[in-house]
Biotite code that builds the C-alpha atoms (Angstrom):
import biotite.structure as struc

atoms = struc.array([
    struc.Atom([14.076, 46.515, -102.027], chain_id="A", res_id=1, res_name="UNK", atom_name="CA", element="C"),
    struc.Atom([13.434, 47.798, -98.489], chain_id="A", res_id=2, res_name="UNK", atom_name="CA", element="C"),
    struc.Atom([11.317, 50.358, -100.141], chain_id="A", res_id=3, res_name="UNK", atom_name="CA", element="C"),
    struc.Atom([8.884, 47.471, -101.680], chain_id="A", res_id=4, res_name="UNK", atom_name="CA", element="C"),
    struc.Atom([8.913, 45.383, -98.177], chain_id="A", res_id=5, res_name="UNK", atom_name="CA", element="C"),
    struc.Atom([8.030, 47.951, -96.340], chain_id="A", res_id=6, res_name="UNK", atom_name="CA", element="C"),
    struc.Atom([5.023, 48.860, -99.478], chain_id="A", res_id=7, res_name="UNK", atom_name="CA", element="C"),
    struc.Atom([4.203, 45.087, -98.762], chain_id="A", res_id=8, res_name="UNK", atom_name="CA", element="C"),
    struc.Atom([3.922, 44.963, -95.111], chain_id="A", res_id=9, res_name="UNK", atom_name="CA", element="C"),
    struc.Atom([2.457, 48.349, -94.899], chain_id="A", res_id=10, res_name="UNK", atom_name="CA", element="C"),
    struc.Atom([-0.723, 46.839, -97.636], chain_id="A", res_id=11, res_name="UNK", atom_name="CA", element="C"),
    struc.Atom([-0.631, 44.013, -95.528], chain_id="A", res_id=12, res_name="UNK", atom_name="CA", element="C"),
    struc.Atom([-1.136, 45.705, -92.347], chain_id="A", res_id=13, res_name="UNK", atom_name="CA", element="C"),
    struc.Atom([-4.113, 47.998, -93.709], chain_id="A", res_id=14, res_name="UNK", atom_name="CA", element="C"),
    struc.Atom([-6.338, 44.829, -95.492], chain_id="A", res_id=15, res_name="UNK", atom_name="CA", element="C"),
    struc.Atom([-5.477, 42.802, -91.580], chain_id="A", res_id=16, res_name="UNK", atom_name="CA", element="C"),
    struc.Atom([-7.219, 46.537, -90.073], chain_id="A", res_id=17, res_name="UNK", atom_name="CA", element="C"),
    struc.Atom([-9.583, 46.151, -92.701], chain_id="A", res_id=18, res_name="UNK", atom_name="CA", element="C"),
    struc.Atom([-10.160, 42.834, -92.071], chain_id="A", res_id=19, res_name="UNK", atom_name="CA", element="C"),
    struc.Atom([-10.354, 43.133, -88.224], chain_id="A", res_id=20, res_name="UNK", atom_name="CA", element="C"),
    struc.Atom([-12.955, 46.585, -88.673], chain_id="A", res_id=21, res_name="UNK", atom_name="CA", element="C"),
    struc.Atom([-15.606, 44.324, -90.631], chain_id="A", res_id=22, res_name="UNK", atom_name="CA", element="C"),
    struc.Atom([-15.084, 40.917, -88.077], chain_id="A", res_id=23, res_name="UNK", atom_name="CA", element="C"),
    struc.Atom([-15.514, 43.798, -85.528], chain_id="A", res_id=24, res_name="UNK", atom_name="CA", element="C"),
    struc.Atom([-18.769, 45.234, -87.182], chain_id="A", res_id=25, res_name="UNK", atom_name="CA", element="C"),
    struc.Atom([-20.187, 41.575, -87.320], chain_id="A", res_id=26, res_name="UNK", atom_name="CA", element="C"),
    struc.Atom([-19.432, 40.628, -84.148], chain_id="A", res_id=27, res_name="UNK", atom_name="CA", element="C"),
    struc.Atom([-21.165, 44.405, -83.228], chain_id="A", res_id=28, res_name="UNK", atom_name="CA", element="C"),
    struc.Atom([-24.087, 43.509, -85.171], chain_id="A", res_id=29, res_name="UNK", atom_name="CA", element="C"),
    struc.Atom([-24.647, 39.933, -84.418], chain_id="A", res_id=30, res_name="UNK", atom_name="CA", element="C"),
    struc.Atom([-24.369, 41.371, -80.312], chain_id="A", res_id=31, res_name="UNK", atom_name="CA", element="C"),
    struc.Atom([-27.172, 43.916, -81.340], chain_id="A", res_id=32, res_name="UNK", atom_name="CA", element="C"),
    struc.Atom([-29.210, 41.488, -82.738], chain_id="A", res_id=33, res_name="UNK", atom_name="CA", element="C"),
    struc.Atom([-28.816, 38.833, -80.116], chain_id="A", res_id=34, res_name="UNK", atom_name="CA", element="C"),
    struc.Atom([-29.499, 41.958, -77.517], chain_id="A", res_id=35, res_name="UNK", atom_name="CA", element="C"),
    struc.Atom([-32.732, 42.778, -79.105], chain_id="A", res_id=36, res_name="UNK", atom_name="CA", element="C"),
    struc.Atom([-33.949, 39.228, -79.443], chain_id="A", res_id=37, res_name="UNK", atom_name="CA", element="C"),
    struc.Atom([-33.613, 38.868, -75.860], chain_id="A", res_id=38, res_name="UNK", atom_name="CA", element="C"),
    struc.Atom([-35.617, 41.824, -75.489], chain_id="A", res_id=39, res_name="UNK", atom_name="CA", element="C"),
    struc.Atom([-38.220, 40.510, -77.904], chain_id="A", res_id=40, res_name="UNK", atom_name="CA", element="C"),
    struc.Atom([-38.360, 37.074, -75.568], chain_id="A", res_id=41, res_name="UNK", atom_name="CA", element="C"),
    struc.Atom([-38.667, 38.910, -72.428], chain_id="A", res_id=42, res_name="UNK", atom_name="CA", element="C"),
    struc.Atom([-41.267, 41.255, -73.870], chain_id="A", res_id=43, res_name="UNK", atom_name="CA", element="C"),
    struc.Atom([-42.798, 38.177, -74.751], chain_id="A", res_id=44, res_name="UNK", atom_name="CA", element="C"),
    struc.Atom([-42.417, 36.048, -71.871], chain_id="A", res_id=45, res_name="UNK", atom_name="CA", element="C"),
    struc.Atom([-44.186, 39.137, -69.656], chain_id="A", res_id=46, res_name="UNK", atom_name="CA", element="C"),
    struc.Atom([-47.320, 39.539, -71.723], chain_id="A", res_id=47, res_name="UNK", atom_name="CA", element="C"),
    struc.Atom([-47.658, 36.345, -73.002], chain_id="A", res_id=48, res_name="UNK", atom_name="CA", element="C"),
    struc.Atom([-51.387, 35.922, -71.062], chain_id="A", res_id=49, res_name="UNK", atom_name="CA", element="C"),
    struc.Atom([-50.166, 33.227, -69.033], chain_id="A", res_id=50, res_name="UNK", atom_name="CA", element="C"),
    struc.Atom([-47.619, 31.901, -65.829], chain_id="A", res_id=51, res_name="UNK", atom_name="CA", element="C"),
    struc.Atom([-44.647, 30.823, -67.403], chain_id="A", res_id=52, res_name="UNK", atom_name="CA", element="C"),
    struc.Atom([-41.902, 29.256, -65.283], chain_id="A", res_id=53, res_name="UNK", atom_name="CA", element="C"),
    struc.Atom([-38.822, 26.867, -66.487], chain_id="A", res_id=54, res_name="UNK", atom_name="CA", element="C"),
    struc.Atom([-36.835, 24.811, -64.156], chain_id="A", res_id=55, res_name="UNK", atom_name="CA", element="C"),
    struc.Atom([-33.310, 23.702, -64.873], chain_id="A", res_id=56, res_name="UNK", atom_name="CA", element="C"),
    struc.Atom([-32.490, 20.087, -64.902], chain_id="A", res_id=57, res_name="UNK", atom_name="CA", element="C"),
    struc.Atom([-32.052, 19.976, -60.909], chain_id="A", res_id=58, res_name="UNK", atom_name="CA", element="C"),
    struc.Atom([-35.566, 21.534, -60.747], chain_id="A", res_id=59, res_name="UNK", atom_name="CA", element="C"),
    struc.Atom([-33.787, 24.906, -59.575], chain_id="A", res_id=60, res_name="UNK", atom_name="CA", element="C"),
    struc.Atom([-36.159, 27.620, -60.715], chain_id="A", res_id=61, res_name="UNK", atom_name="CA", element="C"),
    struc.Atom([-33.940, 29.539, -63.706], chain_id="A", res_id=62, res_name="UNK", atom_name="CA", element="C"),
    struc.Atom([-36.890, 32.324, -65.234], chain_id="A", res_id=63, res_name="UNK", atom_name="CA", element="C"),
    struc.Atom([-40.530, 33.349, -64.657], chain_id="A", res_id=64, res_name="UNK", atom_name="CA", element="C"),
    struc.Atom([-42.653, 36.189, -65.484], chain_id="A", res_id=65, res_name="UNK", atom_name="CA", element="C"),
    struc.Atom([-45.236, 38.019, -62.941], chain_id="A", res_id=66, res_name="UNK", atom_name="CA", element="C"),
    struc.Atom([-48.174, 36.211, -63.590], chain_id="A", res_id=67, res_name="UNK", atom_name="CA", element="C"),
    struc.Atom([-46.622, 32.815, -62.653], chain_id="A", res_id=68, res_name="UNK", atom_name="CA", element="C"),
    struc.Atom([-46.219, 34.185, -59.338], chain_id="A", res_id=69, res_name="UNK", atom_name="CA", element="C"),
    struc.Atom([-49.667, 35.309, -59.104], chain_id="A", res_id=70, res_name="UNK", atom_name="CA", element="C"),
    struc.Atom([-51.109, 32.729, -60.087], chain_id="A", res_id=71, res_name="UNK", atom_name="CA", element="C"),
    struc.Atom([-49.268, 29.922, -58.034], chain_id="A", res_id=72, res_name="UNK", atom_name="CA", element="C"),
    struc.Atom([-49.590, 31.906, -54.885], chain_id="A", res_id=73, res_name="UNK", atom_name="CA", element="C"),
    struc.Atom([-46.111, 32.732, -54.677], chain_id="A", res_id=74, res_name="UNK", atom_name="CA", element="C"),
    struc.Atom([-44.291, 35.694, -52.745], chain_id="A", res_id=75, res_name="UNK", atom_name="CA", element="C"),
    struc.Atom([-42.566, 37.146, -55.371], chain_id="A", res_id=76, res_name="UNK", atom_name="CA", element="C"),
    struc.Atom([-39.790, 38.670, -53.161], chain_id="A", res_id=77, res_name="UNK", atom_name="CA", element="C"),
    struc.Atom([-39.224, 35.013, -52.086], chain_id="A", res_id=78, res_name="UNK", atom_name="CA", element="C"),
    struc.Atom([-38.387, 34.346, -55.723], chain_id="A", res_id=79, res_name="UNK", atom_name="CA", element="C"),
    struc.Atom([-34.833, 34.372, -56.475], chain_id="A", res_id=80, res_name="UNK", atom_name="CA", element="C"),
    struc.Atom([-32.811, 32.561, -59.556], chain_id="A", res_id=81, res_name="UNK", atom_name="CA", element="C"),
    struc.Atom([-31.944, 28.793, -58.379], chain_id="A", res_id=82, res_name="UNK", atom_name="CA", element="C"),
    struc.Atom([-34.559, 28.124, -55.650], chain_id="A", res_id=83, res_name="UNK", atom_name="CA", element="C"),
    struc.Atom([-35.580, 24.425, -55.526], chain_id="A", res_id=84, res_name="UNK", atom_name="CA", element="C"),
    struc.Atom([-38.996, 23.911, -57.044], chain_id="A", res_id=85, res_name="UNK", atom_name="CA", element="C"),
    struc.Atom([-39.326, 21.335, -53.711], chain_id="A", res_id=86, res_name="UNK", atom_name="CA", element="C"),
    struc.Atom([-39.026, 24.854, -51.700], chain_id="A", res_id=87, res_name="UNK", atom_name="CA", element="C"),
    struc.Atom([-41.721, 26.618, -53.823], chain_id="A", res_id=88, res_name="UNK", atom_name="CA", element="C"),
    struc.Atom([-44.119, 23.217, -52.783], chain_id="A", res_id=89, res_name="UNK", atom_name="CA", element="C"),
    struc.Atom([-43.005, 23.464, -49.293], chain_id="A", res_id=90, res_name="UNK", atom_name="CA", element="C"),
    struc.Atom([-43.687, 26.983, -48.946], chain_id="A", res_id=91, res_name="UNK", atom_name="CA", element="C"),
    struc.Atom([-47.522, 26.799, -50.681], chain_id="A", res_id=92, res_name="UNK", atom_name="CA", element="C"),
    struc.Atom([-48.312, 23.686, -49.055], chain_id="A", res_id=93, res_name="UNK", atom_name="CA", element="C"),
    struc.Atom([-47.610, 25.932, -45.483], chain_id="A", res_id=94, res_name="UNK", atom_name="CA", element="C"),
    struc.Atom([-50.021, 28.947, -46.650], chain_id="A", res_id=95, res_name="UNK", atom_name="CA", element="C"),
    struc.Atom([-52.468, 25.689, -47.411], chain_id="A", res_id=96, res_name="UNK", atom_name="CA", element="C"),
    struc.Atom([-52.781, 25.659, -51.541], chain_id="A", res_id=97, res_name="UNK", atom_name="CA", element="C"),
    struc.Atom([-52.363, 21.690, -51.173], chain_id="A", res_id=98, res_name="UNK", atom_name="CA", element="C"),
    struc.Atom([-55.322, 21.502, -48.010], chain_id="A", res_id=99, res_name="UNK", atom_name="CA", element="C"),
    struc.Atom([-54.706, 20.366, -44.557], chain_id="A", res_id=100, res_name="UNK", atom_name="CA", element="C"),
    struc.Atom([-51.360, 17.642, -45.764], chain_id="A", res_id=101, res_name="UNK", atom_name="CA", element="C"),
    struc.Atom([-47.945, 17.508, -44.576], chain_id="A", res_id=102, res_name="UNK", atom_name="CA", element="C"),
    struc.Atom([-46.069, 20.138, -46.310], chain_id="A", res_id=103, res_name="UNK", atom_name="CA", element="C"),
    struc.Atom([-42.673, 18.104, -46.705], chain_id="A", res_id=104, res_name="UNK", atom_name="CA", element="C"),
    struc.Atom([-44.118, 14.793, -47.920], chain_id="A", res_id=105, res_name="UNK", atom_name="CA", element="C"),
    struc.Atom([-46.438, 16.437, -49.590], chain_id="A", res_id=106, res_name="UNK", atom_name="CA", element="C"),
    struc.Atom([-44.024, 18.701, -51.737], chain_id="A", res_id=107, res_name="UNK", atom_name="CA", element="C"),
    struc.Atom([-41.479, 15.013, -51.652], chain_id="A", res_id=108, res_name="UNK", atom_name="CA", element="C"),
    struc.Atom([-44.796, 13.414, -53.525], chain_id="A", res_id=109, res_name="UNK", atom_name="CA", element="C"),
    struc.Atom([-45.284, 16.374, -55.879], chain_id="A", res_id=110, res_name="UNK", atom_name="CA", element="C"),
    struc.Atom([-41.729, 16.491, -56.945], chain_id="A", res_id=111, res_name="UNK", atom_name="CA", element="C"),
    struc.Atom([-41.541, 12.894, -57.348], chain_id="A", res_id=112, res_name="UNK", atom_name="CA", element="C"),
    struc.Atom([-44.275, 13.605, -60.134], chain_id="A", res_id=113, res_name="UNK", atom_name="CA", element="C"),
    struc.Atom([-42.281, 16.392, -61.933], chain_id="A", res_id=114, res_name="UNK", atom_name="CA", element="C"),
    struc.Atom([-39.165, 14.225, -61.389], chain_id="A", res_id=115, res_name="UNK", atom_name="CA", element="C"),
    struc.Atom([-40.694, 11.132, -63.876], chain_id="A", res_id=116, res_name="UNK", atom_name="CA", element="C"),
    struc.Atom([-40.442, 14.060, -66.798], chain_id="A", res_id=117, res_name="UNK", atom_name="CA", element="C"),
    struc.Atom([-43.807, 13.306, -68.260], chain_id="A", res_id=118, res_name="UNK", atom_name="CA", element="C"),
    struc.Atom([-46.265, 15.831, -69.653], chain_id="A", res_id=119, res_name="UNK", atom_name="CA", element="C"),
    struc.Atom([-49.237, 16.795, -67.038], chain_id="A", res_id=120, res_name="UNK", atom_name="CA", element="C"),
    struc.Atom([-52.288, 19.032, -66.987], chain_id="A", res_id=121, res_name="UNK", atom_name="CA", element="C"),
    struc.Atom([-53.295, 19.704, -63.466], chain_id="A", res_id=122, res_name="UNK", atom_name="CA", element="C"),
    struc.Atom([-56.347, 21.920, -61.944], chain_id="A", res_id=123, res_name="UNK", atom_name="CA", element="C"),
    struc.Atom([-56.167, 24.164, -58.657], chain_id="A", res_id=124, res_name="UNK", atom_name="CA", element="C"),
    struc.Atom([-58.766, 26.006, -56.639], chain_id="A", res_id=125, res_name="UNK", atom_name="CA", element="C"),
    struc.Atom([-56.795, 28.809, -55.252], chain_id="A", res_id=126, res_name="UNK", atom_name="CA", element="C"),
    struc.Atom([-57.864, 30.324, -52.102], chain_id="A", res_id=127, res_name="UNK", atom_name="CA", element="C"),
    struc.Atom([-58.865, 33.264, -53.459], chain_id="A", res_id=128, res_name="UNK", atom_name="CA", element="C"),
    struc.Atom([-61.364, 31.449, -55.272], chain_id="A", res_id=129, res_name="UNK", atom_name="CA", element="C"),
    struc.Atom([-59.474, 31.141, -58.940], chain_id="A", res_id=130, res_name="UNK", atom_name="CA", element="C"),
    struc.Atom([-59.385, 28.500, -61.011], chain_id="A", res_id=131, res_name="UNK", atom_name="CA", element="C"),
    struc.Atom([-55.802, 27.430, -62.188], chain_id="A", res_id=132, res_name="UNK", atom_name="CA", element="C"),
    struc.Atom([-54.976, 25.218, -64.886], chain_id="A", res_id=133, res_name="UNK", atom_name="CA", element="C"),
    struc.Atom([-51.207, 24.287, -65.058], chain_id="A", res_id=134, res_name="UNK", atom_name="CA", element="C"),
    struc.Atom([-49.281, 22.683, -68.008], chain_id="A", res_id=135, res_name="UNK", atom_name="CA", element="C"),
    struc.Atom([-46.269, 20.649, -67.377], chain_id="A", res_id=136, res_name="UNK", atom_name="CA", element="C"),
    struc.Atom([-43.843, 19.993, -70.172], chain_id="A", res_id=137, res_name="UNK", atom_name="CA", element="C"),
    struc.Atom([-40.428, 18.277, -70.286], chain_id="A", res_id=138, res_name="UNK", atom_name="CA", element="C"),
    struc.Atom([-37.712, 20.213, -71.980], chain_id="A", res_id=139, res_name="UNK", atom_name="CA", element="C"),
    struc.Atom([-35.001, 18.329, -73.648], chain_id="A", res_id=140, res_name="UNK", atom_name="CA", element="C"),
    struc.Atom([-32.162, 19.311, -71.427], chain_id="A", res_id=141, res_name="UNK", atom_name="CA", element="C"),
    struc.Atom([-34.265, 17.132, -68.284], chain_id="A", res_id=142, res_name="UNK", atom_name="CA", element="C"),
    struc.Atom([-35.765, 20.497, -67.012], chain_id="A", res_id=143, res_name="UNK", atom_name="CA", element="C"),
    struc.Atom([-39.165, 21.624, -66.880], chain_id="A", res_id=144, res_name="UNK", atom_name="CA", element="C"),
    struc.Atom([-41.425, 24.430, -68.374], chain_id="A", res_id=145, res_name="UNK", atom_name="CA", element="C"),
    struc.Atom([-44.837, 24.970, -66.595], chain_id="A", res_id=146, res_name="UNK", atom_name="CA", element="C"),
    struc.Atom([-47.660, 27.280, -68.008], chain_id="A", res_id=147, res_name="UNK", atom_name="CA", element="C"),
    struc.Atom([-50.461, 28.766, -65.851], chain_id="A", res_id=148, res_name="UNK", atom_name="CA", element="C"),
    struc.Atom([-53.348, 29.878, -67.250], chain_id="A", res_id=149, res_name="UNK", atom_name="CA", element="C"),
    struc.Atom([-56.675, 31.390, -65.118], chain_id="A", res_id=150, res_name="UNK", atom_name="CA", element="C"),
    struc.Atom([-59.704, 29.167, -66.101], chain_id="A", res_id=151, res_name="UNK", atom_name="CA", element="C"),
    struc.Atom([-61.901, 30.655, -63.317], chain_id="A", res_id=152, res_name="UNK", atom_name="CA", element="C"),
    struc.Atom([-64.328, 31.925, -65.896], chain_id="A", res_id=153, res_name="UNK", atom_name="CA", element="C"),
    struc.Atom([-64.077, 28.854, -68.082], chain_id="A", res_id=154, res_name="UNK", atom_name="CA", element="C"),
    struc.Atom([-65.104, 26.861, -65.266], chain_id="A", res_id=155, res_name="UNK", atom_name="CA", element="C"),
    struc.Atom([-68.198, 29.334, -64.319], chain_id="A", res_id=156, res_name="UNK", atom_name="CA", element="C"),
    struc.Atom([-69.222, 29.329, -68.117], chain_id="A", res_id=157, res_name="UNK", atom_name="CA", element="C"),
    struc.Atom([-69.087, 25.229, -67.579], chain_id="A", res_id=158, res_name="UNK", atom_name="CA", element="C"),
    struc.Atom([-71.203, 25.153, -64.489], chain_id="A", res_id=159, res_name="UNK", atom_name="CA", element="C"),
    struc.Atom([-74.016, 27.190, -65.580], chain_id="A", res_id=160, res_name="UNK", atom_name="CA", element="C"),
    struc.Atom([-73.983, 25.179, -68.946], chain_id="A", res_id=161, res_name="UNK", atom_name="CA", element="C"),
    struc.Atom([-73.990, 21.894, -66.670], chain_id="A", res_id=162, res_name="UNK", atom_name="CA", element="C"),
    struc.Atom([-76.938, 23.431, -64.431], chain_id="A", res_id=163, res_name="UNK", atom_name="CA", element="C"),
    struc.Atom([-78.740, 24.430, -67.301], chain_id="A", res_id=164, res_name="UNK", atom_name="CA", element="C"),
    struc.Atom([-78.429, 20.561, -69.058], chain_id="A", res_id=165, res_name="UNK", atom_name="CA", element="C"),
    struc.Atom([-79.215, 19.243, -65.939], chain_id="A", res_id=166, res_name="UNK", atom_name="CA", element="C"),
    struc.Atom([-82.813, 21.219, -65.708], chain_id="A", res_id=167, res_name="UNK", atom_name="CA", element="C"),
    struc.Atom([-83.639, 20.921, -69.177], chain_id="A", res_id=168, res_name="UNK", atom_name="CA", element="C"),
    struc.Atom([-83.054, 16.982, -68.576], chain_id="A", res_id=169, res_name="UNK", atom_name="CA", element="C"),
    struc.Atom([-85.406, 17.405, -65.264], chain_id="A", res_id=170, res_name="UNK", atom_name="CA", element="C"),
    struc.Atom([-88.161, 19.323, -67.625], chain_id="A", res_id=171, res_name="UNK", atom_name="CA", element="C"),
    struc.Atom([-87.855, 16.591, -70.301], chain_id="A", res_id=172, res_name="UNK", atom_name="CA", element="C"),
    struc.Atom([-88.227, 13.735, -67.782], chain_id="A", res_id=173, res_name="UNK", atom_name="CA", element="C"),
    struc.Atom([-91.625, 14.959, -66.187], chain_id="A", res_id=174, res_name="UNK", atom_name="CA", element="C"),
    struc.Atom([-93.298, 16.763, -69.330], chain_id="A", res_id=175, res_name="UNK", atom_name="CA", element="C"),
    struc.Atom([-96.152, 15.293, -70.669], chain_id="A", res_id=176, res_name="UNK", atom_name="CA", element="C"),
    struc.Atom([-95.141, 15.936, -74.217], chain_id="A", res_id=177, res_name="UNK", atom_name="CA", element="C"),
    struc.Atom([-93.430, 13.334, -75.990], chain_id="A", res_id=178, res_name="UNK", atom_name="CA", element="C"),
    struc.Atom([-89.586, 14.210, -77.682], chain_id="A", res_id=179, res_name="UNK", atom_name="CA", element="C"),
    struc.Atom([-88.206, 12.070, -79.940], chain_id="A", res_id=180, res_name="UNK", atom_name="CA", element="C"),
    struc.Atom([-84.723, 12.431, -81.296], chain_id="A", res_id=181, res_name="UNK", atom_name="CA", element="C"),
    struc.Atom([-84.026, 11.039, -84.930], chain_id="A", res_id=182, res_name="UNK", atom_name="CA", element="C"),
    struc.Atom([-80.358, 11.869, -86.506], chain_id="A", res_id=183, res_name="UNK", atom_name="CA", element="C"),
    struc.Atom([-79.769, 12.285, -89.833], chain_id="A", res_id=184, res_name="UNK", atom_name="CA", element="C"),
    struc.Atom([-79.408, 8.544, -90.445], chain_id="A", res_id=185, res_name="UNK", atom_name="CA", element="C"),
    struc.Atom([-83.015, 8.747, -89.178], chain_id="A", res_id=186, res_name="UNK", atom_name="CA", element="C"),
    struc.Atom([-82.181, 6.740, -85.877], chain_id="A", res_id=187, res_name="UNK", atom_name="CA", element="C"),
    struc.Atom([-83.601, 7.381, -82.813], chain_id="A", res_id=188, res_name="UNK", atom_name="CA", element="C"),
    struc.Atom([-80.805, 8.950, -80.325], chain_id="A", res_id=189, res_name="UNK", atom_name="CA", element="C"),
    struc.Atom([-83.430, 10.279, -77.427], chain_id="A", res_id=190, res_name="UNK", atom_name="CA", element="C"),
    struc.Atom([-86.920, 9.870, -76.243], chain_id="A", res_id=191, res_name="UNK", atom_name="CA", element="C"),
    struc.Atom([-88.062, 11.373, -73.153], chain_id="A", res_id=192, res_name="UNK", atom_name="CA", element="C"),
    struc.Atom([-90.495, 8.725, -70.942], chain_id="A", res_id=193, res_name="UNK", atom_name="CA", element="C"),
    struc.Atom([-93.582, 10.635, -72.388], chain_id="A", res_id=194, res_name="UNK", atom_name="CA", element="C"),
    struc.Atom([-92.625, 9.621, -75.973], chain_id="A", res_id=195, res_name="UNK", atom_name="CA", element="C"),
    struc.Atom([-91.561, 6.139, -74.951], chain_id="A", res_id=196, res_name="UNK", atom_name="CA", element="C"),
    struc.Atom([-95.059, 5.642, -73.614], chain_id="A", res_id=197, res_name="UNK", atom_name="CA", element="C"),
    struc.Atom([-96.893, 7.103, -76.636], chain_id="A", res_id=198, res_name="UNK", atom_name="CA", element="C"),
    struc.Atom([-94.920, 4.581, -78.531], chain_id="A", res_id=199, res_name="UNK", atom_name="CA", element="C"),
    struc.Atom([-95.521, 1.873, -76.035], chain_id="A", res_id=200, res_name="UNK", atom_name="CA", element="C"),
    struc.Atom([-92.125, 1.260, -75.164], chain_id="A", res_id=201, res_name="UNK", atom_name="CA", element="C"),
])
């Protein structure tokens, strides 16, 4: 009878080792995996072609990649995990990103915009020259993720196409051959003044 318990606890013993080797191997795996994930979002969040920078709750700065230091004029050994997003303002608004303001009420008036948690799309010359676009979105938890993205060549490619409208518009104005613009409807959508006084309008 002893013989048989001790059979018993001894089978018992091995399938609880058993047992506790796979829940071990899991646990191992699931580790690995959540490891390389983490690599796979970092990987990500460095060459993602864009600033990225998330703010907790508080507005406490919690992750960023390079770029988002670049491209908001920060000092990147300034940057440290849980630094006030209202010291990142103060600090550009002293090297003169924001033009000649008050650096405290100005960073207490941009924080107060972050603060109402709404979605914003904002535009910055640097002064470097660049072009910076900047996305503001609410996360669910009350904090914030921001995006930069440099639209310096956008905005070139815009001007020259603006430059160019506004000569062919000068050209069209002072010709003395008539345009007339018909649609597909076959309305009229544009006459230039030489047109308009063919047609005696």
């Amino acid at each position: 009878l002893l013989f048989a318990m001790l059979s018993i606890a001894a089978l018992r013993a091995a399938r609880e080792r058993q047992s506790l080797a796979v829940t071990m191997r899991a646990e191992a795996e699931s580790a690995n995996g959540a490891r390389e994930a983490e690599a796979l979002l970092r990987l990500l969040f460095e060459h993602a072609g864009q600033g990225i920078s998330v703010f907790d709750k508080h507005l406490n700065l919690r992750a960023w990649n390079a770029l988002s230091l670049e491209y908001t004029g920060a000092d990147p050994s300034q940057a440290r995990v849980g630094m006030p997003l209202r010291e990142v303002m103060v600090k550009l608004a002293h090297r003169g990103l924001f033009g000649t303001v008050d650096a405290d009420a100005e960073a207490d008036r941009r924080l107060a915009e972050v603060a109402k948690g709404l979605p914003a799309v904002m535009r910055q010359v640097r002064l470097d020259g660049r072009h910076i676009e900047i996305r503001r979105s609410p996360l669910p938890d009350g904090g914030v993720l921001m995006f930069q993205a440099d639209i310096t060549e956008r905005e070139a490619s815009l001007a020259a196409l603006a430059e160019q409208q506004g000569k062919l518009a000068l050209v069209m104005e002072r010709t003395e051959q008539g345009f007339w613009y018909i649609d597909n409807d076959l309305c009229t959508t544009d006459a230039n003044p030489a047109m308009c006084r063919m047609l005696g309008h």
